[in-house]
Legacy VTK file of the C-alpha trace (Angstrom):
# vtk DataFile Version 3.0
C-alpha trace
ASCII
DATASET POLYDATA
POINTS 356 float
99.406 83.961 -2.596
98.906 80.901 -5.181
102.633 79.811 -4.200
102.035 80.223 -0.432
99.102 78.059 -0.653
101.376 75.325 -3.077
103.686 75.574 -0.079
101.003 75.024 3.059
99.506 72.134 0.917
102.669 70.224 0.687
103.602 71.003 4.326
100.324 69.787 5.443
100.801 66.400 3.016
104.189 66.081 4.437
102.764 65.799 7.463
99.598 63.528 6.597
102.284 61.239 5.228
104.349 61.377 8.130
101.624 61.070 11.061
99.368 58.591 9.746
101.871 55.499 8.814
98.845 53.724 8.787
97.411 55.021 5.907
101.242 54.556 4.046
101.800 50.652 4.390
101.766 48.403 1.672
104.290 47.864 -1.979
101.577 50.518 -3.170
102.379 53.232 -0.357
106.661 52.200 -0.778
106.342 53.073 -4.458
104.148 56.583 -4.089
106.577 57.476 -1.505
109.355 56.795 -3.680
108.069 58.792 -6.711
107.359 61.752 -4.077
110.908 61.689 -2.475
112.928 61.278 -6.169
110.651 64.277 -7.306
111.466 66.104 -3.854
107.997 66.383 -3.288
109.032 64.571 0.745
112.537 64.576 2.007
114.432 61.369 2.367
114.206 59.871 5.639
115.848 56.713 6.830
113.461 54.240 5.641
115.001 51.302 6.849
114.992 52.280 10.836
111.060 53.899 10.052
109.832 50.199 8.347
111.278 48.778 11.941
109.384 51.116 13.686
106.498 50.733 12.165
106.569 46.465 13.191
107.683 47.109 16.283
104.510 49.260 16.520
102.188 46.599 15.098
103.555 43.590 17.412
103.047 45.655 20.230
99.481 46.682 19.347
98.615 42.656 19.232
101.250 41.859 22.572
100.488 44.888 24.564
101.539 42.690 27.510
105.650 42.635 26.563
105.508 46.229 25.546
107.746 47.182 28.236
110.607 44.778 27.000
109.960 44.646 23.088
110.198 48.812 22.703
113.594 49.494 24.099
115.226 46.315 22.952
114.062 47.404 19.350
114.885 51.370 20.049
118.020 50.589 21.964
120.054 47.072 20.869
117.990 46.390 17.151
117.725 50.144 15.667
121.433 51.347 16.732
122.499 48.045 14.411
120.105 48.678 11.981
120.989 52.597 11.802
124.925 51.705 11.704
123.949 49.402 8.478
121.847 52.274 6.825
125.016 53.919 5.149
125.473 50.642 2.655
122.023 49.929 0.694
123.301 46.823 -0.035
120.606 44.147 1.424
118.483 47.029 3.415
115.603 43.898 2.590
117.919 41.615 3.999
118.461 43.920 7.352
114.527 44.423 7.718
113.952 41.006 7.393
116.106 40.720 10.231
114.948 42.928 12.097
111.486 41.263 11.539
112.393 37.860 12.589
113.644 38.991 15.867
110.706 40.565 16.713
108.352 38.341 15.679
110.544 35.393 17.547
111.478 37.811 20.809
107.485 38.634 20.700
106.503 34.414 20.397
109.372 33.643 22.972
107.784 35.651 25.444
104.257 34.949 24.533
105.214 31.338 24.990
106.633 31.680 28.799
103.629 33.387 29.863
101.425 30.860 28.721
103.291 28.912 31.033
103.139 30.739 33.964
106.019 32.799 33.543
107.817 35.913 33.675
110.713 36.628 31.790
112.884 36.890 35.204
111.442 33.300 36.103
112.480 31.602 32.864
115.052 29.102 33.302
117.850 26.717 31.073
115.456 24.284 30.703
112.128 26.059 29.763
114.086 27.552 27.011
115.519 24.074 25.569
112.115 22.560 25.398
110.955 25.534 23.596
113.460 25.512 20.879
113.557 21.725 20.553
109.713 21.767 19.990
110.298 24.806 17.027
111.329 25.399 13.527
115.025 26.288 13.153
114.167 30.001 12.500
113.670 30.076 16.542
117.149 30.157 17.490
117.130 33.591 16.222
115.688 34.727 19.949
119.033 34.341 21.374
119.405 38.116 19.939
116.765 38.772 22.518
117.801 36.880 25.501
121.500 37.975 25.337
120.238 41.593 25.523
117.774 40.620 28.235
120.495 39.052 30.451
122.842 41.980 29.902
120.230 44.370 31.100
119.220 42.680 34.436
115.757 41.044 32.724
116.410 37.935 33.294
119.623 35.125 33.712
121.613 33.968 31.529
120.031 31.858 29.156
122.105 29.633 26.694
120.716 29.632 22.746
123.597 28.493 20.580
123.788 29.734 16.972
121.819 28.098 14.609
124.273 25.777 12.637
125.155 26.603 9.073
125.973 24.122 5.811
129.011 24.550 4.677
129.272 25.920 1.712
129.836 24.089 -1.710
131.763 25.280 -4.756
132.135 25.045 -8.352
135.408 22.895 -9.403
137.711 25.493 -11.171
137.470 24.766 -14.507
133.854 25.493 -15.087
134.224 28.515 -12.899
136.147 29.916 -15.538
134.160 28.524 -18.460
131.270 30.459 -17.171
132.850 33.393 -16.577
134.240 33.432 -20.312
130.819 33.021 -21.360
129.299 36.400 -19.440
131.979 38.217 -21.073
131.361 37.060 -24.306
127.758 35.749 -25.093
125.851 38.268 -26.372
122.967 36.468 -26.280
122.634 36.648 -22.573
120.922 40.014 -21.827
123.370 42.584 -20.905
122.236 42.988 -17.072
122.571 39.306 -16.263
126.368 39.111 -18.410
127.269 42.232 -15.881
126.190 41.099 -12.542
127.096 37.572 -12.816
130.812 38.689 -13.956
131.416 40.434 -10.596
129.613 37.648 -8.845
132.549 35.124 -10.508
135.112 38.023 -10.348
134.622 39.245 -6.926
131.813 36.599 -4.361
129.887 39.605 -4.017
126.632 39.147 -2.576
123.388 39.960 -5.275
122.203 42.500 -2.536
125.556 44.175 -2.860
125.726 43.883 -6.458
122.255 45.862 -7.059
123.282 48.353 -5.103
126.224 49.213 -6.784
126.064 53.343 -7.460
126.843 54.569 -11.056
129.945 56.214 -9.902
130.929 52.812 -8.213
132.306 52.251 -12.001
135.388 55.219 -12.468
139.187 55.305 -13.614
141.865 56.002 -11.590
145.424 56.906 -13.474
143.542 56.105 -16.747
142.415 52.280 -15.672
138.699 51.446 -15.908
138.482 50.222 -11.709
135.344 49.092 -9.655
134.367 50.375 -6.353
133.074 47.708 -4.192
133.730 48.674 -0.161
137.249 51.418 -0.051
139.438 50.229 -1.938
139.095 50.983 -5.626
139.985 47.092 -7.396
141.425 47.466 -11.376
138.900 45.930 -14.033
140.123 43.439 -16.646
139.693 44.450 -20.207
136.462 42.427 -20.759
134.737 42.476 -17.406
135.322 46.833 -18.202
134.093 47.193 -21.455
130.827 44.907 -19.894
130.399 46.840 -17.003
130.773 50.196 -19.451
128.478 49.308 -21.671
125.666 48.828 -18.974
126.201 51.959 -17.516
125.699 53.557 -20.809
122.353 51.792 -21.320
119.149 53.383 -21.515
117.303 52.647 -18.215
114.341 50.541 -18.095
110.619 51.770 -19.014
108.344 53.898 -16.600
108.703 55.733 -13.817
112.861 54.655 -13.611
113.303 55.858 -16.998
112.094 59.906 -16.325
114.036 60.053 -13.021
117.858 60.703 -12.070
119.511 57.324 -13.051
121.939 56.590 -9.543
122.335 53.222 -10.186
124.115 50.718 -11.888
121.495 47.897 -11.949
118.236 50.413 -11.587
114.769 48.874 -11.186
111.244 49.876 -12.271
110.968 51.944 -9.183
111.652 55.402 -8.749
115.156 56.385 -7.833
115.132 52.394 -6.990
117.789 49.857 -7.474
116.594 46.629 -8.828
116.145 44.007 -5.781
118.508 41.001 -5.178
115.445 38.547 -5.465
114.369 39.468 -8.829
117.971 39.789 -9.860
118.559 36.404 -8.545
115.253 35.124 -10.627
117.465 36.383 -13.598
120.601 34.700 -13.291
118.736 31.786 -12.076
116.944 31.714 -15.852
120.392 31.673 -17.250
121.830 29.085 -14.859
123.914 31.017 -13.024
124.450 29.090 -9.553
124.570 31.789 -7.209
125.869 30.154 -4.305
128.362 27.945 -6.024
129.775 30.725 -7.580
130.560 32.957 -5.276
132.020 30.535 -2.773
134.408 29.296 -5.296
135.285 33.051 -6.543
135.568 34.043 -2.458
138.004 30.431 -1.650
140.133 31.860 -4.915
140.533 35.169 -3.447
141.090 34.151 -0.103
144.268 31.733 -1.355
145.674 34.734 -2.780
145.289 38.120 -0.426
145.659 37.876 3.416
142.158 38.977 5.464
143.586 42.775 6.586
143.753 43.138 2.492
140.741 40.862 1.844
138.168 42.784 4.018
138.256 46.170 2.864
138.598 45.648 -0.784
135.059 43.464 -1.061
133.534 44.563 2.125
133.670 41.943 4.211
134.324 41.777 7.837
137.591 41.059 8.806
136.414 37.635 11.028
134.537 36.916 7.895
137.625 37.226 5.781
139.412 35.044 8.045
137.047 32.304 7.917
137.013 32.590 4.215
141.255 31.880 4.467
140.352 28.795 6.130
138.298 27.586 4.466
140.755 28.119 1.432
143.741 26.677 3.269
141.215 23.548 3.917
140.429 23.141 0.194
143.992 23.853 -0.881
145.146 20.719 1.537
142.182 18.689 0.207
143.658 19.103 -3.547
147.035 18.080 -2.334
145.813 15.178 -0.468
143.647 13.778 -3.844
146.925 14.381 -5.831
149.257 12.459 -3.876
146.593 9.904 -3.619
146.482 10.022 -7.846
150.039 9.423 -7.784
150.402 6.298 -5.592
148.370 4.797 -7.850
150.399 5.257 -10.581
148.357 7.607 -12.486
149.705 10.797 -14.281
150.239 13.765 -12.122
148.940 16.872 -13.939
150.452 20.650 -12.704
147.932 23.103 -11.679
148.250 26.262 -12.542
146.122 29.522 -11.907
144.533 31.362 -14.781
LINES 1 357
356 0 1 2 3 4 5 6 7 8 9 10 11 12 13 14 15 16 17 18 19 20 21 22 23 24 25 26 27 28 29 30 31 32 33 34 35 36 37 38 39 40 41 42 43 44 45 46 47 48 49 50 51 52 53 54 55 56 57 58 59 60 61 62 63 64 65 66 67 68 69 70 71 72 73 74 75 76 77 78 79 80 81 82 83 84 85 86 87 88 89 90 91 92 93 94 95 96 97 98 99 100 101 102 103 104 105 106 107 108 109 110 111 112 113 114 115 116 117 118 119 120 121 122 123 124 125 126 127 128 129 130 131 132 133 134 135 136 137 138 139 140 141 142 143 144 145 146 147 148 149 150 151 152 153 154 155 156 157 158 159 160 161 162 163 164 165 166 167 168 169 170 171 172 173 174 175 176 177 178 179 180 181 182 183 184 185 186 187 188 189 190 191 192 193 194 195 196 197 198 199 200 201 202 203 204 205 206 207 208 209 210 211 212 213 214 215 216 217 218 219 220 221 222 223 224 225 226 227 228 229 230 231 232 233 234 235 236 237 238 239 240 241 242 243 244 245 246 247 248 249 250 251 252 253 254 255 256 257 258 259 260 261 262 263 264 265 266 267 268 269 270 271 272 273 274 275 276 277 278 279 280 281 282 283 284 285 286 287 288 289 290 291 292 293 294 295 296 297 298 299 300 301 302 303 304 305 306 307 308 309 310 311 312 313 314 315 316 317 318 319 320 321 322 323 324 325 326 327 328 329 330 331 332 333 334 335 336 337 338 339 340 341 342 343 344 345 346 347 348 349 350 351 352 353 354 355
C-alpha cells in the first residue's frame, strides 16, 4: 500500500509538472527539472521543441489577434526544424534563441501592418521595405515568416534578403600554431580551457559543439586514441590525446554534477548538464583564446587540404557550408601567392612555406 501511494504521488507530480508550465518557467524550474529527470523521478521529454511551445504560447496570449498565423507556422515550418536539430545537443540555446527571434519578429511584423491598416494578404513590396529600413538589423530575420506565408497562400511574395554577414577574419599561421603548442603544453592553464581550445585550433568546431561533446565521443579504434565529432571517427595526435584523456578522467565539478551519471566531456554544475558555450566562451576568453579567429583559420587550413564531400561529415558541417569554407581557402591561398610575387619584384628574399 505505502509503494502504491509512492507511485500515485509521483504520477500525480508528473502530471502537475506537465500541465501547469506555468508554474515550471524560470533557470530555477530548468534546474529542478533537471535534477528530477537525471534521478528518473520525470522522463525525458524533448525540451527544446516544449521551451518553443511554451513562447509560442506566451506571444499569443499578448497578440491574440495573429493567433491564427503564429500557431501553425511555429507547429508546422519552426518545430519540424527545430525537432530535426534535437538529435545533436550541440547549440540547443543557440536553436531556441532562434526560434525566439522569429517569433518575436513574425509577431512585431504583423503587429506593425495592422497598425497600419493592414492585413497580412494586403501587405505589399513596399510596406515591407520601409519597415525594415526603419529597424534594427535583427528584423530581417522575418523573412523566415514571410517565405512560409507566401508558400501557404497568406499573402504575396514578399522580398527580405538575408541579412549580410562580415567576413570572417583569421589568425596568420604562425601564431595559430604557437597557441596551439601552448594548450598542449602549459600546465598552468586549467585543464578544461587547454582541452577545448585544442579542438577549437585542431578542428573550427563551434564552442556549442565542443560542450556537447559525449564521454564516449573520446574512444580508440585499431588501438589509436580518435575523436568523434559528426560520423566519421578523426585520429588524435599524441598530445591533443593524452589532453583530451586526462580530462575525461577528471573528477567532475562540485554539487549536484558531481553525484550524478557523468555523460559528458565538458559537464557543468547542472544535473546531467553539459557546461554552456557562453560560460565556456567566458573561459577561453580569460585566457585569450580568440574564438573567432581561431576557428576560421583552423576551418581555411582544413578546407585547403580535404575536398567538401570529405570535409562535411567528418566536423559536421553542411556540405554548402563546407563548400563555402573551400572558397574561401582557395581565396586566401591566391591572396598569399599574390603578396609573394609582389615580395619578389621588389627584390626582397622569397621565403618557402611549408605546412606543419
Amino acid at each position: 500500500a505505502h509503494g502504491g501511494r509512492e507511485q500515485a504521488e509521483t504520477v500525480r507530480d508528473k502530471a502537475l509538472v506537465d500541465q501547469h508550465p506555468d508554474l515550471w518557467t524560470g533557470r530555477r524550474a530548468a534546474y529542478l527539472r533537471g535534477i528530477l529527470v537525471t534521478y528518473q523521478v520525470l522522463p525525458e521529454r524533448d525540451e527544446l521543441a516544449a521551451r518553443i511551445e511554451r513562447h509560442l504560447t506566451r506571444t499569443v496570449k499578448r497578440h491574440p489577434e495573429h493567433a491564427l498565423l503564429l500557431s501553425p507556422y511555429v507547429r508546422w515550418s519552426l518545430m519540424p526544424r527545430a525537432r530535426r536539430a534535437h538529435p545533436r545537443p550541440a547549440g540547443q540555446r543557440h536553436r531556441i534563441r532562434w526560434a525566439y527571434t522569429r517569433i518575436n519578429t513574425a509577431a512585431t511584423f504583423l503587429t506593425a501592418m495592422r497598425e497600419q491598416g493592414l492585413a497580412l494578404a494586403d501587405v505589399t513590396q513596399p510596406n515591407v521595405d520601409a519597415w525594415l529600413a526603419d529597424s534594427p538589423s535583427t528584423r530581417y530575420e522575418v523573412r523566415d515568416f514571410v517565405v512560409w506565408a507566401a508558400r501557404r497562400g497568406h499573402s504575396r511574395p514578399l522580398l527580405v534578403r538575408h541579412r549580410p554577414k562580415a567576413d570572417p577574419v583569421g589568425m596568420d599561421e604562425d601564431s595559430h600554431w604557437e597557441l596551439l603548442h601552448q594548450c598542449l603544453t602549459d600546465t598552468t592553464i586549467p585543464l578544461d580551457v587547454r582541452a577545448a581550445s585544442a579542438v577549437l585550433l585542431l578542428f573550427g568546431q563551434h564552442l556549442a559543439r565542443i560542450t556537447a561533446l559525449p564521454l564516449n565521443a573520446l574512444t580508440e579504434v585499431d588501438g589509436h586514441p580518435v575523436l568523434v565529432l559528426a560520423e566519421t571517427p578523426i585520429r588524435l595526435p599524441e598530445p591533443a590525446a593524452r589532453l583530451l584523456a586526462e580530462l575525461a578522467a577528471a573528477p567532475p565539478p562540485s554539487g549536484w554534477a558531481a553525484n550524478s551519471p557523468r555523460r559528458w566531456l565538458f559537464p557543468g554544475n547542472g544535473p546531467g548538464r553539459h557546461v554552456s558555450g557562453a560560460v565556456l566562451a567566458r573561459r577561453l576568453a580569460a585566457h585569450h583564446i580568440p574564438i573567432r579567429p581561431a576557428r576560421t583559420t583552423a576551418l581555411v587550413q582544413l578546407a585547403e587540404d580535404l575536398p567538401p564531400a570529405v570535409l562535411a561529415p567528418l566536423l559536421g558541417l553542411h556540405v554548402i557550408t563546407a563548400e563555402q569554407w573551400r572558397r574561401r581557402a582557395a581565396a586566401d591561398w591566391t591572396a598569399y601567392l599574390q603578396a609573394r610575387m609582389s615580395t619578389r619584384n621588389c627584390g626582397a628574399p622569397v621565403w618557402l612555406w611549408a605546412r606543419r
